[in-house]
TORKOL-4160 file (C-alpha; in steps of 0.2 Angstrom, whole numbers, padded with zeros to 4 digits, m for minus):
318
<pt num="1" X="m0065" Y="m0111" Z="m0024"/>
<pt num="2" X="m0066" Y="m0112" Z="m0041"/>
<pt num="3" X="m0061" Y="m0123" Z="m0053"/>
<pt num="4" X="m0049" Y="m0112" Z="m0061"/>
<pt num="5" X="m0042" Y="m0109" Z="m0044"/>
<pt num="6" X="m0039" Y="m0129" Z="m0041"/>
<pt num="7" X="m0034" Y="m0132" Z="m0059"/>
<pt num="8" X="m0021" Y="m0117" Z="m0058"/>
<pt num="9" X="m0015" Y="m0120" Z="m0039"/>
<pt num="10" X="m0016" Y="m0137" Z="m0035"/>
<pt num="11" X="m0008" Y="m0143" Z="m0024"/>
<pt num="12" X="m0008" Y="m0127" Z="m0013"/>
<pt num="13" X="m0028" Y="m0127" Z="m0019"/>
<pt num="14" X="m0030" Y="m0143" Z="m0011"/>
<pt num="15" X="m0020" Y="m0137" Z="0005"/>
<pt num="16" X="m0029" Y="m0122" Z="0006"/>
<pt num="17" X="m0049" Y="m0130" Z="0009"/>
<pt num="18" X="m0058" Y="m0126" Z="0023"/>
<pt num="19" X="m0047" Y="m0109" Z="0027"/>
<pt num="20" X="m0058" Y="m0096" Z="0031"/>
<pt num="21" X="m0056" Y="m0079" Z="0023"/>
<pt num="22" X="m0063" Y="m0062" Z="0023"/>
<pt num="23" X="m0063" Y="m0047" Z="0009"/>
<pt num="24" X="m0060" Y="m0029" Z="0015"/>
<pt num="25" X="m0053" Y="m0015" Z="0008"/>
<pt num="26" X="m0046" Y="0004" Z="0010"/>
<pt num="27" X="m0053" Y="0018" Z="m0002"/>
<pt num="28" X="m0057" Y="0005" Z="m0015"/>
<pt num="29" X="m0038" Y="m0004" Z="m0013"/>
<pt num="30" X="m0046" Y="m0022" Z="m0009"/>
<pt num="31" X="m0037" Y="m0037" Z="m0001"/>
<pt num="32" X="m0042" Y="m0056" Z="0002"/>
<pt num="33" X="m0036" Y="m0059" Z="0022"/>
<pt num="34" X="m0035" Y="m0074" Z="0032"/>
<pt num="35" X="m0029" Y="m0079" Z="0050"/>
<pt num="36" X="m0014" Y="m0089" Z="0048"/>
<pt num="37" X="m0007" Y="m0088" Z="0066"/>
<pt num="38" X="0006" Y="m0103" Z="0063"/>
<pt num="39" X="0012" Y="m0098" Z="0044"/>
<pt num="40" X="0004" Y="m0114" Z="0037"/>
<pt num="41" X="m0004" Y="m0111" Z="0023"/>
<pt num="42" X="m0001" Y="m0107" Z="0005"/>
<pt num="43" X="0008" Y="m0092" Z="m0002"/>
<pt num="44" X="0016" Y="m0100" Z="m0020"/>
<pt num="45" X="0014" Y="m0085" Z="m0033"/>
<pt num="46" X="0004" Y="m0096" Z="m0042"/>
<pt num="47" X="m0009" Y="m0100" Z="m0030"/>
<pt num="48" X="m0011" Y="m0080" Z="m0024"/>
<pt num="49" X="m0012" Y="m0076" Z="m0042"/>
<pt num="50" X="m0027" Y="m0086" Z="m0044"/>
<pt num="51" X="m0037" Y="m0082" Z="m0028"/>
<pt num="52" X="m0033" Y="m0062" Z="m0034"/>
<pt num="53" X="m0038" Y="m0065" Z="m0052"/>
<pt num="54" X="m0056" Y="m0054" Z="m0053"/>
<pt num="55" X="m0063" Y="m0066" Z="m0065"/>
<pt num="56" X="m0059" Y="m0082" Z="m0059"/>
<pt num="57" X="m0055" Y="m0081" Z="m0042"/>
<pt num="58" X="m0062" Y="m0071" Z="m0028"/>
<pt num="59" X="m0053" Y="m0054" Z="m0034"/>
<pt num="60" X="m0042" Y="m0042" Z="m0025"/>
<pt num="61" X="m0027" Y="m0031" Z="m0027"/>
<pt num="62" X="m0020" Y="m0042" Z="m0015"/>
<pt num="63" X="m0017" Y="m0055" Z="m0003"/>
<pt num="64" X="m0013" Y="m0054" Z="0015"/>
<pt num="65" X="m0009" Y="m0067" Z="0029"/>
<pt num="66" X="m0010" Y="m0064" Z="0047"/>
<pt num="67" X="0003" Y="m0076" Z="0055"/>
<pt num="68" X="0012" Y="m0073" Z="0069"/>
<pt num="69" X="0027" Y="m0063" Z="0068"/>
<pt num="70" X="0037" Y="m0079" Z="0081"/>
<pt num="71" X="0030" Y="m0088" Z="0066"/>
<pt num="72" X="0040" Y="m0082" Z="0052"/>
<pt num="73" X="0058" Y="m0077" Z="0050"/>
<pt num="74" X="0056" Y="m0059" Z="0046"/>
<pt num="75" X="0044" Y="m0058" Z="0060"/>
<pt num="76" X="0056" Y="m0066" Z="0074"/>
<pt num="77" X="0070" Y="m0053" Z="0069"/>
<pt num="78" X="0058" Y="m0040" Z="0070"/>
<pt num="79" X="0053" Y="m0048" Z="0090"/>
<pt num="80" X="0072" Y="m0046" Z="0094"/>
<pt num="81" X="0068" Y="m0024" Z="0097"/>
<pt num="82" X="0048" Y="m0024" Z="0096"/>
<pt num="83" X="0040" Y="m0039" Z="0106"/>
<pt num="84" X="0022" Y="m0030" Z="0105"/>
<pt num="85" X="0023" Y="m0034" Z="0087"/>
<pt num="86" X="0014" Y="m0052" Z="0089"/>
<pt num="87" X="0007" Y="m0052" Z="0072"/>
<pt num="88" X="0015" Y="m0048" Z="0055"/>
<pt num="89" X="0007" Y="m0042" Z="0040"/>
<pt num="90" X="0011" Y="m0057" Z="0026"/>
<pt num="91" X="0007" Y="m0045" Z="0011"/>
<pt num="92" X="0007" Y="m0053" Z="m0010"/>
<pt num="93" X="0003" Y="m0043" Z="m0024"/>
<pt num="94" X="m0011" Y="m0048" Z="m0033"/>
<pt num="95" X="0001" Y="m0056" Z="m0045"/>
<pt num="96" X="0009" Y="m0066" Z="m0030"/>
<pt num="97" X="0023" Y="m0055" Z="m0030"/>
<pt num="98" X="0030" Y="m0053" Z="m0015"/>
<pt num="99" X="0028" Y="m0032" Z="m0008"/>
<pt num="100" X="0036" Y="m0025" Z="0005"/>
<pt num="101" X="0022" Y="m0016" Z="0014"/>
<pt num="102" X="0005" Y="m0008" Z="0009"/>
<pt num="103" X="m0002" Y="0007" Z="0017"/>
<pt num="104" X="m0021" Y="0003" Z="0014"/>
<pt num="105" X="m0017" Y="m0015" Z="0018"/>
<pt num="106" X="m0011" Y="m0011" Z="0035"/>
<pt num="107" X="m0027" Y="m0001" Z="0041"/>
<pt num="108" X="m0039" Y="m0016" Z="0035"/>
<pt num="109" X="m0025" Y="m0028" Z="0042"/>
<pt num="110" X="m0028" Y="m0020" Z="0059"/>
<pt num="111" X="m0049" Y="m0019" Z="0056"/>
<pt num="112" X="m0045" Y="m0037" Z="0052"/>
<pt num="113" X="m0036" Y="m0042" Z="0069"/>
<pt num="114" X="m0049" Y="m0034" Z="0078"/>
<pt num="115" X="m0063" Y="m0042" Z="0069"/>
<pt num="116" X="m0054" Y="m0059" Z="0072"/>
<pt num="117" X="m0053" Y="m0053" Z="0091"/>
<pt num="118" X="m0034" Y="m0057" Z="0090"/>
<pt num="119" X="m0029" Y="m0043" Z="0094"/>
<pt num="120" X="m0035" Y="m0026" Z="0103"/>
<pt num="121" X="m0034" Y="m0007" Z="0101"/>
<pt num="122" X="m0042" Y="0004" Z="0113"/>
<pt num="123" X="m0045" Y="0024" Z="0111"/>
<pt num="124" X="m0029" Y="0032" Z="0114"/>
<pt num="125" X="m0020" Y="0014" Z="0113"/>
<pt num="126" X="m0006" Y="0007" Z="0098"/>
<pt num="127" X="m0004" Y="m0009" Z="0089"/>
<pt num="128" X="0010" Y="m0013" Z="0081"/>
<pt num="129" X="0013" Y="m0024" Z="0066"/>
<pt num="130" X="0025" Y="m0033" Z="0060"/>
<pt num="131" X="0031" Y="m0030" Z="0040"/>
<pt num="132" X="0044" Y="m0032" Z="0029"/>
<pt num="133" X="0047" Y="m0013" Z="0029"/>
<pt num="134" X="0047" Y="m0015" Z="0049"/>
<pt num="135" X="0036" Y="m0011" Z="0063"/>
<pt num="136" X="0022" Y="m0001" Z="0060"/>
<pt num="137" X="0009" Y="0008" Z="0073"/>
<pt num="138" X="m0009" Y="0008" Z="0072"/>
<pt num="139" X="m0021" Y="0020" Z="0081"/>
<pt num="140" X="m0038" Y="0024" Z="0079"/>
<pt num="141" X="m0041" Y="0039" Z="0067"/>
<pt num="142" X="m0062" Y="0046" Z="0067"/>
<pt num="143" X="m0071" Y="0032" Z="0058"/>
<pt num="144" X="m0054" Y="0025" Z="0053"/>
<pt num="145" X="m0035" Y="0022" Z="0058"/>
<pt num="146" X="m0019" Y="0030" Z="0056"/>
<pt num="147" X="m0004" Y="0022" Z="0053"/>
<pt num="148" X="0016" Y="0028" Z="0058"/>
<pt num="149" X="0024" Y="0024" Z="0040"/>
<pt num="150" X="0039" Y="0028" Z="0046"/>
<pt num="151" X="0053" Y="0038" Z="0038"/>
<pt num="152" X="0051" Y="0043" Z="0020"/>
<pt num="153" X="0069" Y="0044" Z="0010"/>
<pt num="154" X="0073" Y="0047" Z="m0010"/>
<pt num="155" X="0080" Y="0032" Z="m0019"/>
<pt num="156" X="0091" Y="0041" Z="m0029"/>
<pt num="157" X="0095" Y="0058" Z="m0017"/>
<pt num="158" X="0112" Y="0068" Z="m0026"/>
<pt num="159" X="0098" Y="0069" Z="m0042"/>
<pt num="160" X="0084" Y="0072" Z="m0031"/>
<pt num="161" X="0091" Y="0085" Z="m0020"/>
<pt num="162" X="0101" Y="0093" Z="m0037"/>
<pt num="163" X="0089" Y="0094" Z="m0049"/>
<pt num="164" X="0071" Y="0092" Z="m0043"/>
<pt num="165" X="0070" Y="0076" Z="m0051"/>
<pt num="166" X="0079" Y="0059" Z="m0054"/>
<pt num="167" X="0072" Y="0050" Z="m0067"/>
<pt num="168" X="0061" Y="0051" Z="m0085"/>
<pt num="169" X="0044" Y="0041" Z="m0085"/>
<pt num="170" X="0036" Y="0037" Z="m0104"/>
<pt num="171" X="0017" Y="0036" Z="m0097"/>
<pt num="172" X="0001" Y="0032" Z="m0110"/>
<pt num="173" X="m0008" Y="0045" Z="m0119"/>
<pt num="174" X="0005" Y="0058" Z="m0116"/>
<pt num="175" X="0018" Y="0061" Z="m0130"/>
<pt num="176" X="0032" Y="0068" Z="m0121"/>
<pt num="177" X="0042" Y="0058" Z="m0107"/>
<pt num="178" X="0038" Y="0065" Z="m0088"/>
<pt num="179" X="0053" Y="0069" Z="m0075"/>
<pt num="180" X="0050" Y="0061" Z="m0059"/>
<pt num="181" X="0054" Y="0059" Z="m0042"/>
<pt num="182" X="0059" Y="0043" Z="m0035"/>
<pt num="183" X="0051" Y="0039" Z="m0014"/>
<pt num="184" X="0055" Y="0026" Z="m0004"/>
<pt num="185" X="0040" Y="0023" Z="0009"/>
<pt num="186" X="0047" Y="0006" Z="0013"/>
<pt num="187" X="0044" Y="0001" Z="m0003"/>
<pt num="188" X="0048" Y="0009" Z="m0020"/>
<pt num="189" X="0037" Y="0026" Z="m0031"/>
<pt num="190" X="0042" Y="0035" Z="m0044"/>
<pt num="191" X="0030" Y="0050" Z="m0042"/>
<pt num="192" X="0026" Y="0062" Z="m0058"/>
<pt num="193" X="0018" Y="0080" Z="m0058"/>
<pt num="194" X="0004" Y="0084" Z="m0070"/>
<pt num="195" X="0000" Y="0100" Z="m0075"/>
<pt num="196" X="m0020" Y="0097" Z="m0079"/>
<pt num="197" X="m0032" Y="0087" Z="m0072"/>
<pt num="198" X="m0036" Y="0080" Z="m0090"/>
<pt num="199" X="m0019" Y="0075" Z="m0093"/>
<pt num="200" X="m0022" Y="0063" Z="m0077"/>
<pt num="201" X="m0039" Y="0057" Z="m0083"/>
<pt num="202" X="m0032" Y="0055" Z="m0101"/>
<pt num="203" X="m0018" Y="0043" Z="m0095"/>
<pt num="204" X="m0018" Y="0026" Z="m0102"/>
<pt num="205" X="m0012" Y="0014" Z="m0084"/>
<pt num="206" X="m0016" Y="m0004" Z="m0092"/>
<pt num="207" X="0001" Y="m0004" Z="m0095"/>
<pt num="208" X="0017" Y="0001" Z="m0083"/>
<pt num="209" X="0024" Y="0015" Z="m0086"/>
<pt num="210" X="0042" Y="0014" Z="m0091"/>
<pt num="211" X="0051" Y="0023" Z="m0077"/>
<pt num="212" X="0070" Y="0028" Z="m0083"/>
<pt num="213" X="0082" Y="0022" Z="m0073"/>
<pt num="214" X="0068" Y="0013" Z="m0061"/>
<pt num="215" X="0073" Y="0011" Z="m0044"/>
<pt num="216" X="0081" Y="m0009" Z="m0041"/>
<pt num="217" X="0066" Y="m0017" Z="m0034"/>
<pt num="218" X="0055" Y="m0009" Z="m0047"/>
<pt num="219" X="0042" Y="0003" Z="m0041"/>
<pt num="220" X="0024" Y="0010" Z="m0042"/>
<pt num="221" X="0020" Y="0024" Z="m0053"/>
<pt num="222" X="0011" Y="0040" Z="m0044"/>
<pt num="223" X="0004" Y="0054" Z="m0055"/>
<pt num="224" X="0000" Y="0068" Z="m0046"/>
<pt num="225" X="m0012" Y="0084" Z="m0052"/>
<pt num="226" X="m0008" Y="0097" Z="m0036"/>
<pt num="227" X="m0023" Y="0108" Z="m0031"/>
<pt num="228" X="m0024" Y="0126" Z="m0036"/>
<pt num="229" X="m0021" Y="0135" Z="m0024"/>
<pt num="230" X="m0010" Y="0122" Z="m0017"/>
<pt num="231" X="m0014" Y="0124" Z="0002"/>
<pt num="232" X="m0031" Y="0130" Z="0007"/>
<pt num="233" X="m0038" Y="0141" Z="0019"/>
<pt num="234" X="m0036" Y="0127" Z="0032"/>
<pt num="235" X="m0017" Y="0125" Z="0028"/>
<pt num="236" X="m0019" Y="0108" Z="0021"/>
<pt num="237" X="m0012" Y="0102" Z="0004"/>
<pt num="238" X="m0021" Y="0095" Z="m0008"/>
<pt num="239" X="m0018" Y="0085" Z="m0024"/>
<pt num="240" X="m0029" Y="0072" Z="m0037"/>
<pt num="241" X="m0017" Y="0054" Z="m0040"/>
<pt num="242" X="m0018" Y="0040" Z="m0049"/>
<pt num="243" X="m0007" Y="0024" Z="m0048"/>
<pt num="244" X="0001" Y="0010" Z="m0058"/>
<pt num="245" X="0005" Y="m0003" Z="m0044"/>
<pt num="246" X="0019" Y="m0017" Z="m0045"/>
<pt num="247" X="0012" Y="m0034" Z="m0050"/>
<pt num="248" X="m0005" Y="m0027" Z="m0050"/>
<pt num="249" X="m0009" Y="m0014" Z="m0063"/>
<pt num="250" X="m0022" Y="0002" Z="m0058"/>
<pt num="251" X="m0031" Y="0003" Z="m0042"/>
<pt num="252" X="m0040" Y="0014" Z="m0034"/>
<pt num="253" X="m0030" Y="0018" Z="m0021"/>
<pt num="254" X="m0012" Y="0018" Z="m0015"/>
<pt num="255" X="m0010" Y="0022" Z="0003"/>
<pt num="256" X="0013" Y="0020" Z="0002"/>
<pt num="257" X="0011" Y="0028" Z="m0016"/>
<pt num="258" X="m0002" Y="0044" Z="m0008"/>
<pt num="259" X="0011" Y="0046" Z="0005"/>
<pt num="260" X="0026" Y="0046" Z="m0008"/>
<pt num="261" X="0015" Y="0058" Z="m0019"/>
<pt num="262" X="0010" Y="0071" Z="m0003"/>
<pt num="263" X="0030" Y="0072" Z="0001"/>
<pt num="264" X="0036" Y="0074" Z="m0019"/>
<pt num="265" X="0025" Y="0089" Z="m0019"/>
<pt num="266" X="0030" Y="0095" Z="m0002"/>
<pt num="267" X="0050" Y="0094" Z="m0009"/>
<pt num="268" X="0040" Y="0104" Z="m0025"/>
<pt num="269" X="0034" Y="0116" Z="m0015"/>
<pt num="270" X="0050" Y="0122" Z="m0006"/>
<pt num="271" X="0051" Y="0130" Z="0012"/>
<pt num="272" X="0033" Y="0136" Z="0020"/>
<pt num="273" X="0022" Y="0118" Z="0012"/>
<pt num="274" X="0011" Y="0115" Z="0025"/>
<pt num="275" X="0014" Y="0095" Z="0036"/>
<pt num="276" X="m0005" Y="0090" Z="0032"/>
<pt num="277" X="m0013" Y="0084" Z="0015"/>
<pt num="278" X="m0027" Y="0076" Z="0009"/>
<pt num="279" X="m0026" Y="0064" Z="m0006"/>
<pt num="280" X="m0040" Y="0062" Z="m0019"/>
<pt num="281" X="m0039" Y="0043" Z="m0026"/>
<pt num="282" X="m0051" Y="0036" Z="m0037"/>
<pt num="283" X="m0056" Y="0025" Z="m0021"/>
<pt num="284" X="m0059" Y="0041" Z="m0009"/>
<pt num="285" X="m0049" Y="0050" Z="0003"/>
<pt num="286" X="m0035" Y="0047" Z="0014"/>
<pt num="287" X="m0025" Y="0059" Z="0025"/>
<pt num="288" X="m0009" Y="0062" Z="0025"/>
<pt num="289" X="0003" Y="0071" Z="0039"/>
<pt num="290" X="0021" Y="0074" Z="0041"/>
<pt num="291" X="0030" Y="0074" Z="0060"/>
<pt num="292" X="0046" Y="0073" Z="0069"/>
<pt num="293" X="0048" Y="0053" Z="0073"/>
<pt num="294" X="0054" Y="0046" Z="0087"/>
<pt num="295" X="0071" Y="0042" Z="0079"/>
<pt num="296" X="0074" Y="0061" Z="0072"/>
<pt num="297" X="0070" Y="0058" Z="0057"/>
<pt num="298" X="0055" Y="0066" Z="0049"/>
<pt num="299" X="0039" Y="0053" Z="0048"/>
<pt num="300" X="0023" Y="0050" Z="0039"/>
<pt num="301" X="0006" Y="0048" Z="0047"/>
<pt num="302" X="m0006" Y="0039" Z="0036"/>
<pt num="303" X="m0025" Y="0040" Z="0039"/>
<pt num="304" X="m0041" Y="0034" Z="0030"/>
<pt num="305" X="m0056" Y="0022" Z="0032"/>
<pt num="306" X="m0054" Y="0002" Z="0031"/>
<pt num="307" X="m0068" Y="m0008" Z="0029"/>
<pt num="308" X="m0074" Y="m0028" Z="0027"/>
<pt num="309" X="m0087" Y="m0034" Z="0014"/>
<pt num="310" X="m0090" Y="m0051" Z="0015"/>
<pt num="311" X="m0082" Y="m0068" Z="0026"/>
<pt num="312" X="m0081" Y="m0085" Z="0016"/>
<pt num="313" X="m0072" Y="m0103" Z="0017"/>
<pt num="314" X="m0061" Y="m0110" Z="0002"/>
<pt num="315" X="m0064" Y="m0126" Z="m0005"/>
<pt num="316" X="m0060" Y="m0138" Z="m0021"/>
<pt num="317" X="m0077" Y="m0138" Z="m0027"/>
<pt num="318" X="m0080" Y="m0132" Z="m0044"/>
């Protein structure tokens, strides 16, 4: 740990030596991970901030703990339907924020359990995990993992469903205001249409968009360039995104903000848009499919790579 990281974070830096951690990410979205089965250490906004910050910390979008779910309030209500869900996904924004669910996260969570040998997913097996958007469902995807995201749901639906669009977003490098839609996926996106792919690249997203009226929780900024044609000959969807995360900034990927992004184009695309997508993110690729969940309600598949780079300890040393 650096000095900047003890200096910033004490005492939680002090608390937090010797706690091993490991750096992996999905399509560029990069995460610090620990195993934390009993909920014991350090998750002050202050200290997060600091093990995220890309200069003086380790770096990452974000931070997640892998406590057990009997461990932490959220989790034990979760155990009350969904015992299989031993472990829960303790996600923070790299600002320390505290997020409700992160679609990349979850797939390098999973690799994460698995690495640790918590946890085990065979070929044609599940795992669930608990979050703070409920219980999702990892299988094994190719090279990857696909996650059940559950249901998807607009924010603001009479405008939604009305108008095509429920809100204005003022974004950098474009003159005139943007209508939007707004996507829960468990968490909150505004997702924005672009007409060209050099309005996307001309796009300044050091700063937030300001999203008009922005959803109560906040919420991440997709802006989406669909594919022309639309649907290829394989009857997949295609668009180009960038994102503007809460408490984070740009990143190069978005795996809740790709889904929002695959189903505001769907709703664009009226009757006939196909149920598969692919996503293009600065990061890579991920996959995105629409099905009939469990509960009647229409769900979204999420599917990409997650990968680990590097295992190290914390400690007070400068």
């Amino acid at each position: 740990m650096t000095d900047h990281l003890a200096d910033t974070a004490a005492p939680s830096a002090r608390q937090s030596a010797g706690l091993s951690f490991s750096k992996g990410h999905g399509t560029g979205n990069d995460f610090i991970l620990t195993l934390d089965p009993d909920g014991d250490a350090p998750t002050d906004a202050a200290f997060v901030a600091a093990l995220c910050d890309r200069h003086r910390g380790i770096g990452a979008d974000g931070y997640i703990r892998a406590v057990r779910s009997s461990a932490l309030p959220e989790g034990r209500a979760l155990l009350q339907t969904e015992q299989a869900a031993e472990w829960f996904m303790d996600y923070r924004n790299g600002d320390g924020s505290v997020s409700e669910m992160c679609g990349n996260g979850v797939r390098v969570f999973a690799h994460f359990l698995l690495a640790q040998k918590v946890a085990d997913l065979p070929q044609g097996g599940e795992l669930a995990i608990g979050t703070r958007a409920g219980v999702k469902r990892v299988t094994r995807s190719g090279d990857g993992y696909a996650v059940d995201m559950g249901p998807w749901e607009f924010i603001f639906p009479e405008a939604a469903v009305a108008r095509g669009m429920d809100s204005l977003v003022a974004i950098g490098g474009l003159d005139v205001d943007r209508p939007a839609l707004s996507i829960s996926m468990g968490n909150p996106h505004t997702v924005v249409a672009l007409a060209e792919r050099t309005e996307l690249d001309s796009t300044d997203l050091h700063r937030a968009p300001a999203v008009q009226p922005v959803p109560p929780e906040g919420t991440n900024v997709e802006l989406v360039v669909p594919s022309d044609p639309l649907v290829g000959d394989d009857g997949v969807g295609r668009l180009t995104m960038r994102v503007h995360e809460r408490g984070v900034g740009e990143t190069q990927s978005c795996g809740t903000g790709a889904c929002a992004a695959a189903a505001g184009t769907r709703f664009w695309a009226g009757q006939g848009a196909p149920a598969r997508w692919l996503v293009t993110v600065p990061g890579g690729v991920v996959g995105v499919t629409f099905f009939d969940g469990p509960d009647g309600r229409e769900h979204v598949q999420l599917s990409g790579p997650a990968v680990l780079v590097a295992d190290g300890v914390l400690s007070t040393r400068g």
